[in-house]
N, C-alpha and C positions, 0 to 999 in steps of 0.2 A: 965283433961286428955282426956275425949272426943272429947270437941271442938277442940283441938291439934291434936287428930288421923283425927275427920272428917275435916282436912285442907289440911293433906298429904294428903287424899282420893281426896280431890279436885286436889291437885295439880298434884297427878300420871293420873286422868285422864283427866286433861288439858294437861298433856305431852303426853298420850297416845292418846287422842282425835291429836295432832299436828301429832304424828307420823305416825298416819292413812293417817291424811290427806294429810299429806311430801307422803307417798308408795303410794298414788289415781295418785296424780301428779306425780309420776316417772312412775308408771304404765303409765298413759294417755301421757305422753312424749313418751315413749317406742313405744307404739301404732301406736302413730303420725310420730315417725321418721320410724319405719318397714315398717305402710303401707299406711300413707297417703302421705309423703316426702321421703318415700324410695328411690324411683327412683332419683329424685333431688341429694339425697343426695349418694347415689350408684355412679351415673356416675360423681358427685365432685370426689368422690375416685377413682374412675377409672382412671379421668383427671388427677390427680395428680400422677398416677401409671402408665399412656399409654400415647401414644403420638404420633399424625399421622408426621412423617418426609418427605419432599420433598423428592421425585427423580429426579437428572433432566434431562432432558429429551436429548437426542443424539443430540447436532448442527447441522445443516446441512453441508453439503462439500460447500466447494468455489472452481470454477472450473475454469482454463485458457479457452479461445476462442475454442481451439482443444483435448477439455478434460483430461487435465494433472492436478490434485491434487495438489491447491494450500494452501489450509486448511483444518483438518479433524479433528474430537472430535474422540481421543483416548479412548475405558474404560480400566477402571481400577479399580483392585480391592482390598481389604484387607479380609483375613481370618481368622476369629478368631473361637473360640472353648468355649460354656458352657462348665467348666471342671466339674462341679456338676451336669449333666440333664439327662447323662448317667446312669442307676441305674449300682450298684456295679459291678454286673455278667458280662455285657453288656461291664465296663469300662476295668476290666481283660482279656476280653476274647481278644479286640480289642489293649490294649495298647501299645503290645510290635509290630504289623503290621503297626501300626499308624506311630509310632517311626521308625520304617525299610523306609518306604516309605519317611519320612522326611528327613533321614539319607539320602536315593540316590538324591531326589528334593534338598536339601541344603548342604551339604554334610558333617555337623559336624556330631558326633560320634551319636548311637542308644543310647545310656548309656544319654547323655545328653538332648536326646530330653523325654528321658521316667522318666527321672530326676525333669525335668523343669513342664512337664506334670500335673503329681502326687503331685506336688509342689502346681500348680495353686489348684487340685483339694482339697489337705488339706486347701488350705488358702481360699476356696469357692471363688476363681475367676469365676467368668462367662461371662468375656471378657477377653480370653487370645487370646492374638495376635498371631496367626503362623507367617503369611506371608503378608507382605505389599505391595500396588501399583503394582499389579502383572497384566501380558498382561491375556487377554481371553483365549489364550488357555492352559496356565498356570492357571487360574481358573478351569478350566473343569479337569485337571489332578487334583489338587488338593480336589475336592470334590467329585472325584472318591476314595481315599484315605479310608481304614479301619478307622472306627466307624464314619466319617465326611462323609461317604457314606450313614449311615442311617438317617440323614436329621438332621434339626434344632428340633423336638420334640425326638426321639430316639440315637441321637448319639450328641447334642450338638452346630452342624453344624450353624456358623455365617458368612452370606456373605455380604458386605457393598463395594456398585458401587459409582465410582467415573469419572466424565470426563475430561480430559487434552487438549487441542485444541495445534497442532501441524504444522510447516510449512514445508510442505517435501524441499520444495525450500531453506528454512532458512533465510539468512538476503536479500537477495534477492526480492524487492518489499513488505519485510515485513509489513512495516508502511502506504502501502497502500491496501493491502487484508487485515489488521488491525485486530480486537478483541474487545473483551468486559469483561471488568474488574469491579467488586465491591470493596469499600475500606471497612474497618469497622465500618465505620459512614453510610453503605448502597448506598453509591455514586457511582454512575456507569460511566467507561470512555470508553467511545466510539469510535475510530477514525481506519478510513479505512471502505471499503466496508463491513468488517466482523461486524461492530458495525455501521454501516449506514443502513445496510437492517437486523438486528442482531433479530430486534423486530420485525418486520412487517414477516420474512420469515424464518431464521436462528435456533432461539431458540428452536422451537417446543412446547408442551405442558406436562411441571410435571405430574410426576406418583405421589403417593404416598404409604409409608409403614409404616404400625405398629408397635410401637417400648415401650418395659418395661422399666421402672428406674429399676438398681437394687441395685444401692448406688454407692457412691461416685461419682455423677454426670453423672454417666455411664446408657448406652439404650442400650438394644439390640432386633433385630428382633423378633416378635413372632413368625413369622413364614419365610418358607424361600421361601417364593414366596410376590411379590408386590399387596398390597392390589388393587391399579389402577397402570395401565400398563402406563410408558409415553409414549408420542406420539416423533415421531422425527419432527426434523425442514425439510425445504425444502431445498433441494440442489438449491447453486445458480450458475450457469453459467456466466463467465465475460468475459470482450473482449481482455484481456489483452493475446498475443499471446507469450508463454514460451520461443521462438527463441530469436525476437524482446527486451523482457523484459530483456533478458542476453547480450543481445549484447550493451543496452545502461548502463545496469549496469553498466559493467566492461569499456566500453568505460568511462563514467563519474570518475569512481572511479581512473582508469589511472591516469586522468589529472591532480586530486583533489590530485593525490599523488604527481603527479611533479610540480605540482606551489604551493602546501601547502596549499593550501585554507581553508578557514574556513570550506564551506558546500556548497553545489549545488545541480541543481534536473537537469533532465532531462524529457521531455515526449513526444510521437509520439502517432499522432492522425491519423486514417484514411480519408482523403479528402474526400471524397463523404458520408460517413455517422456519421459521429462526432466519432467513436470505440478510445476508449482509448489502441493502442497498446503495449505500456511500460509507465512506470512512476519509477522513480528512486530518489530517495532522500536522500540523504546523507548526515552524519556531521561528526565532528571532536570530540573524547573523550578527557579526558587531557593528557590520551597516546599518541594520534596522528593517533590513529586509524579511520577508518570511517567507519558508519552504519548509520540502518535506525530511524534519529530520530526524526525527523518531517516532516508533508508532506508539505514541504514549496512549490513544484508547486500549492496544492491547497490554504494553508491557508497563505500564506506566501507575502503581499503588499508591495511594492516597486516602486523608483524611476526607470521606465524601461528605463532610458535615452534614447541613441540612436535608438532603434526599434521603439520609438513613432513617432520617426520623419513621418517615414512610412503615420501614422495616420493624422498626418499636412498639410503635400503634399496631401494628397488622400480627404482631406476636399476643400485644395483652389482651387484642381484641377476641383473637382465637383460643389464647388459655382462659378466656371469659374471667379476666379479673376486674375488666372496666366495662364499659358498653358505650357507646358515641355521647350520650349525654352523663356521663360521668360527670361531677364538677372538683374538677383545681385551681387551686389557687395560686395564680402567680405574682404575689403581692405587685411590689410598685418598681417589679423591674428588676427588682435584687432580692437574690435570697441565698442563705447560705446548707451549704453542702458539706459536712464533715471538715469544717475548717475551711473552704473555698468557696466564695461567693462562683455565682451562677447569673448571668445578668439577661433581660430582655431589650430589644430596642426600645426605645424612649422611655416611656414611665410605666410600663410595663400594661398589664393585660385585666387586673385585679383578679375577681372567679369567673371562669369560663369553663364550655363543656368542652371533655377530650378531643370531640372533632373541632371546635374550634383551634385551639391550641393547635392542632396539626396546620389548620388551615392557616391563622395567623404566624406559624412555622415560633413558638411559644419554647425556647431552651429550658426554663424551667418551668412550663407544664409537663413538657417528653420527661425530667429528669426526676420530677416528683411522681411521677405515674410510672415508671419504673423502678426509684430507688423505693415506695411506697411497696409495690409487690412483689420483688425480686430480691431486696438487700439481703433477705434470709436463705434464699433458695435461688441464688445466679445461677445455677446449673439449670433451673428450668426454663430460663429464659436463653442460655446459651445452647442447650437444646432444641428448642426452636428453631432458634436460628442455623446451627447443623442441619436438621432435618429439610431443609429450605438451601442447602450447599455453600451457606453465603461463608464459611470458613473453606472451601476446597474451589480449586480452578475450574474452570471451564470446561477445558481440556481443548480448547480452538485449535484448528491443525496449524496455525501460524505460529513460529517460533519465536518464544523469549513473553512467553504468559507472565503476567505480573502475579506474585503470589496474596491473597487474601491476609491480613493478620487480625483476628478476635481471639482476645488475649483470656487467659483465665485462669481458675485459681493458681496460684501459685507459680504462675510465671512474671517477669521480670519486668514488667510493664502493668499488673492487674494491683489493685488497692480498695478501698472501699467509694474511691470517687472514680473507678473504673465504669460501673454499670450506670451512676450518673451521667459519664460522659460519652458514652456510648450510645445512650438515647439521644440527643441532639449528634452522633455522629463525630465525635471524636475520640481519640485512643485507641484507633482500630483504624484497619486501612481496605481496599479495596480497588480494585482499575474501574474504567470509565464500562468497559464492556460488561462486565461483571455486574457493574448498577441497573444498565440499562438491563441486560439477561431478567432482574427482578421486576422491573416496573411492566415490559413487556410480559411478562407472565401473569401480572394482573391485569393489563389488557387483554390478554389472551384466555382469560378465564381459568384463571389458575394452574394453565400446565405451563411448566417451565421446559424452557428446549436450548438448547444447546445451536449460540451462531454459527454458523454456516456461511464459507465465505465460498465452494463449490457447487457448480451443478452436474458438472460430468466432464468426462476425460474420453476425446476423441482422437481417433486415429483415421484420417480425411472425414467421413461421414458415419465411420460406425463405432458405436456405442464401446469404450474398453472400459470404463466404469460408471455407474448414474448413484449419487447421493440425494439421500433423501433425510426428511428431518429425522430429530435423534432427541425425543423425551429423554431432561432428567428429572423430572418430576412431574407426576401425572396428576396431583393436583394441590394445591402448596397450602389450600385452606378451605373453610367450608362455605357455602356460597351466600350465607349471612354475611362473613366476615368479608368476602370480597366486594360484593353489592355494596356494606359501608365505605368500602377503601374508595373504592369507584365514583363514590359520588364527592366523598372531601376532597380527592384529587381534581374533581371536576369542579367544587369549590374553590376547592384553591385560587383559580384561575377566573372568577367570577367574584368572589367576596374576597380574598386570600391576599397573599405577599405579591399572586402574579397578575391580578386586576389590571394590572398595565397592558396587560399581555390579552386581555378580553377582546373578543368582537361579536356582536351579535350576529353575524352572517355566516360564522365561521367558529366550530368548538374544537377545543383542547384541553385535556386533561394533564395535569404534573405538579411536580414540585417543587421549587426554588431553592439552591442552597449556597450558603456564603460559609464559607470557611477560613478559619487564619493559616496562616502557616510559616512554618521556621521560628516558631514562635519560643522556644527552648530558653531564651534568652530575650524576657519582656523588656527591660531594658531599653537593647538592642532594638528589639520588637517594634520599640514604641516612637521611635526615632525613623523607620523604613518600615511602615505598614506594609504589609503581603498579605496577599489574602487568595485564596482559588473559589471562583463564581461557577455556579453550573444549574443548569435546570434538567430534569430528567422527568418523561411522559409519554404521551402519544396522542393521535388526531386520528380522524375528527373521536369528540369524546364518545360519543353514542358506535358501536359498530367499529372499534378503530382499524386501520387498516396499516398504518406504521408506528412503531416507536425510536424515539429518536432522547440520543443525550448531548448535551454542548457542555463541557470543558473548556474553560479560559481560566489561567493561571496566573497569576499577579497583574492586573489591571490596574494601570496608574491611578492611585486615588487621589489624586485632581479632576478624574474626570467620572469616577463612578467606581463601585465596587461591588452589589449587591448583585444575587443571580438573577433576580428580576428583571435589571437594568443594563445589565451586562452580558448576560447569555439568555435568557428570555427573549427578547428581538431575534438570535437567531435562527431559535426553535421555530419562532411563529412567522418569522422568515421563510425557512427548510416548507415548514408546511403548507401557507400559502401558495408560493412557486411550483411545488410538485401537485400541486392540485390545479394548477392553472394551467402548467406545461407538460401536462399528460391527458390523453383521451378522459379523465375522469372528469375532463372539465365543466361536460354536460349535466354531473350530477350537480353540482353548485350552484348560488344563484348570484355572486360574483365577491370582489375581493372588502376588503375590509378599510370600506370607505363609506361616508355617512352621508347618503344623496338619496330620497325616496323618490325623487325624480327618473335619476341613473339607475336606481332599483327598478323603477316601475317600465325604464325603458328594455332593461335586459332582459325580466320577462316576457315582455312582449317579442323581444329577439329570438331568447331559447323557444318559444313556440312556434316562431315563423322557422327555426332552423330544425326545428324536427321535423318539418314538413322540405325544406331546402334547405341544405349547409353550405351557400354558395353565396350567402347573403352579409353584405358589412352589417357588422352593430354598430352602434356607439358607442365609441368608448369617452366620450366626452365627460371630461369630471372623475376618470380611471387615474389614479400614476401612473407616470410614461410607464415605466417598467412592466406592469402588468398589462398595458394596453397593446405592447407589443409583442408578450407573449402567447396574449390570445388571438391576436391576428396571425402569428406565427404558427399557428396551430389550428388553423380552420382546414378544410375540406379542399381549398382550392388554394395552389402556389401563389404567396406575392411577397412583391418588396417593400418593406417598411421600411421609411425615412422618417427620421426624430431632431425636429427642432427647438430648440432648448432643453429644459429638464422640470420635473415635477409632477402637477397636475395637465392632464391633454386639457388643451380648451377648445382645439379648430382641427378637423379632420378633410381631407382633400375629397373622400368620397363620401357620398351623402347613404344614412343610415338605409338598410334594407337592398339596398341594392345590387345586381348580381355584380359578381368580381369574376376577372378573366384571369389565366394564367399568367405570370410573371408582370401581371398590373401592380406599378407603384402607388404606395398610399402613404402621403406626406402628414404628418402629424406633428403639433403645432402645441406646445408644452409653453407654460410659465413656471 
């Protein structure tokens, strides 16, 4: 019985000796988590309890040339309510003024809002939603509001900032003052000025704020101030002029509506500094609607058919292998090329001189006068054209440049009907910008510049960067060569393909071009004609002061297809309007309309208005359209009223007469 008792004796205090030793080690655990790893393990808990949240930071504005608000980060806000944080006394005393004030701000019943309240506050909400995506000064009333007026620690008060980027302009040059988008995989898209300069000036610098779990996935503020303040972005200034950008708008979108086109762009460049003045880009939905959905002038490479020609002539004429009165023959319309016919419009052209052929826009004069002095020596002619950039990009700060392709020897696309068809401008690709970059460089007297869609980057009123033009080539040819280009182009448009496009009141210089396209499969081809129309030049021709290219890409041909007929009108559209609807209007002597009556009256106008600019013309015998934009642009405020459409015939104030501030003047159209 002994040995028995003295075994339990062992074994209780082998258990109690264990049990000792188990409470040493929870003790020294305990010890070790309070004060040796407290801290470690404190701010774990923390972490998993707090949570610093982004703010982001105000975008900067995108601004037109003359300061007009083309993009701007809206805020916005959401306001919610701890319904539990308020103590009891605090929640009675405030409830029922809480509820009065939400009643007149939203205007459902007191009863409901003090219902829903006291609702959230039994069910221990502590993110009850009031009021969502609400403007700033609809924030500021709202957190003036009974018991959301004694802050986020005493009355519950939850404010959570949001920002919206908005276009005052709306589809209007949208896809080119652009934006910056993230997907959910974190991928950010980019395009337009607004996501080209997005990162480097735009963004600005995240604040950040303090924010609890309080369950179900849900944070809210600790406090109602931001723990870092964000910073804003930089306002960016662009050269894109508000007038100019509406008037090619609506001119492109016209045409796109009456020949049906797939999509087109338009852009106007300033001559003398590369200033991107408009840029319009448009497409077709499967409504048949059009907006901005790619910037096909920049990113958008293509066969530029007939405007390269331009480029062919301005090569032989500089390696002096032809001179303007060269003569080629273009027999009777057809002729063949290494096994490929070569064909001209109608019965063709018979012999004419080189500048002809340009001016008639002649495929097989360009392809005879180049396969005649190049077929041996393509490298000198594709030299040329190097030396002139027209195989390398731009380098535009806007992203998603279309690349150039002029193919040669021995690549995958060059043959012996290569450099044939490369003078008329097939086989080879190019963007709309890239064209215009060459034509405006021979308006500009041979320096080539690089577009510019900046003027500078401001932070309120001071200067953080100013951009200025950027020669890539200082001068593309010698001024023989240019003097000839300058006057076919200004032919073109008086004896040429663009004779349509002529006015005696008014010059322009370019060149018309009609191109097939998708054409891989003639067949096919021949069954859905496609074709892409564009004219590419500048105005006035003497002196130019803009160059402009139009792009329209598949034009129903039931109603038209040729660049003259189809993008010529909107060239001489763009330039008319901007010379009417700008101060320069004084220099002209009016629009292009055939009245030496109407002529002979506006002289006599513009003389009496340089002595007073207070004085009505007449515009009697004007298109409404331009009758209106020149009243809209006189010296003194008025209101024009336009009854019916066309030619004005009946004006409400009589010629010469002085005009009052906000005087209506009723105009009387058949």
């Amino acid at each position: 019985m002994a040995i028995t008792e003295k075994n339990i004796l062992k074994r209780l205090y082998f258990v109690a000796g264990s049990l000792f030793v188990f409470a040493i080690a929870v003790v020294f655990k305990l010890v070790d988590i309070q004060f040796v790893q407290g801290d470690a393990y404190r701010a774990l808990a923390e972490k998993s309890t707090t949570r610093d949240f982004p703010i982001p930071a105000n975008r900067g504005n995108v601004y037109s040339a003359d300061g007009s608000l083309l993009a701007t980060s809206i805020p916005k806000y959401d306001i919610r309510i701890d319904a539990i944080q308020a103590k009891e006394a605090t929640f009675e005393k405030y409830i029922n003024a809480l509820a009065d004030s939400l009643h007149v701000y939203k205007g459902k019943p007191v009863s409901y809002y003090k219902n829903v309240i006291r609702k959230a506050r039994k069910n221990k909400n502590r993110y009850f939603l009031l009021a969502r995506n609400i403007s700033y000064s609809d924030y500021i009333r709202m957190r003036n509001f009974p018991l959301l007026n004694l802050g986020a620690i005493k009355g519950g008060l939850i404010v959570e900032q949001t920002t919206r980027r908005e276009h005052p302009m709306g589809g209007i040059a949208e896809r080119t003052i652009g934006y910056e988008r993230q997907d959910e995989d974190g991928n950010y898209t980019r395009p337009g000025i607004d996501g080209a300069f997005g990162v480097k000036y735009l963004q600005g610098k995240n604040g950040k704020r303090r924010k609890q779990k309080i369950g179900n996935g849900q944070w809210k503020p600790i406090a109602d101030y931001d723990q870092v303040e964000p910073k804003d972005g930089y306002d960016v200034y662009t050269t894109i002029e508000v007038n100019i950008q509406d008037i090619a708008h609506h001119s492109l979108l016209r045409q796109l509506e009456l020949y049906e086109a797939d999509h087109g762009c338009v852009v106007v460049m300033d001559v003398k500094t590369g200033e991107i003045k408009a840029i319009s880009n448009l497409g077709r939905n499967k409504k048949g609607n059009y907006y901005e959905r790619l910037n096909y002038a920049v990113g958008e490479s293509h066969e530029p058919g007939s405007t390269f020609k331009v480029m062919a002539m301005m090569a032989a004429l500089e390696d002096k292998v032809i001179d303007t009165a060269t003569v080629v023959d273009t027999k009777k319309g057809r002729k063949k090329f290494y096994g490929r016919y070569i064909t001209d419009s109608g019965n063709g052209y018979g012999e004419i001189s080189a500048a002809r052929a340009l001016e008639v826009s002649s495929n097989i004069g360009m392809a005879t006068i180049i396969d005649d002095h190049y077929a041996k020596q393509p490298e000198k002619f594709l030299n040329r054209l190097s030396s002139w950039r027209l195989d390398k990009p731009l380098g535009v700060a806007i992203i998603g440049e279309g690349k150039p392709d002029i193919p040669k020897p021995g690549a995958s696309n060059w043959s012996r009907n290569a450099l044939p068809s490369m003078a008329y401008g097939y086989n080879l690709e190019m963007t709309p910008l890239q064209t215009l970059a060459f034509y405006n460089a021979i308006a500009n007297d041979g320096e080539l510049i690089k577009p510019r869609f900046l003027k500078s980057v401001k932070s309120f009123d001071k200067n953080i960067e100013v951009f200025e033009k950027e020669v890539l080539v200082e001068k593309l040819c010698s001024n023989k060569t240019l003097a000839e280009i300058q006057d076919i182009l200004k032919n073109v448009v008086i004896r040429g393909t663009g004779e349509r496009m002529y006015s005696e009141t008014f010059s322009m210089s370019g060149k018309t071009g009609t191109a097939r396209t998708d054409y891989a499969d003639l067949e096919k081809w021949y069954k859905d004609k496609k074709y892409v129309s564009s004219f590419a030049g500048y105005f006035p021709a003497d002196n130019p002061k803009y160059s402009c290219i139009v792009v329209i890409h598949e034009p129903s041909t039931k109603v038209g297809y040729y660049g003259a007929d189809v993008s010529g009108p909107v060239f001489k559209r763009i330039a008319q309007k901007i010379y009417t609807d700008t101060p320069i209007i004084d220099a002209i002597k009016t629009l292009d309309f055939q009245n030496k009556l109407v002529e002979e009256d506006f002289e006599s106008y513009f003389e009496n208005a340089r002595k007073y600019k207070e004085l009505m013309p007449s515009v009697v015998g004007m298109p409404a359209m331009d009758a209106i934009a020149l009243l809209e642009n006189l010296q003194v405020d008025v209101k024009v009223k336009l009854t019916g459409s066309g030619i004005i015939k009946k004006q409400s104030v009589e010629k010469h007469q002085k005009l009052q501030t906000n005087q209506t003047i009723i105009l009387e159209a058949s």
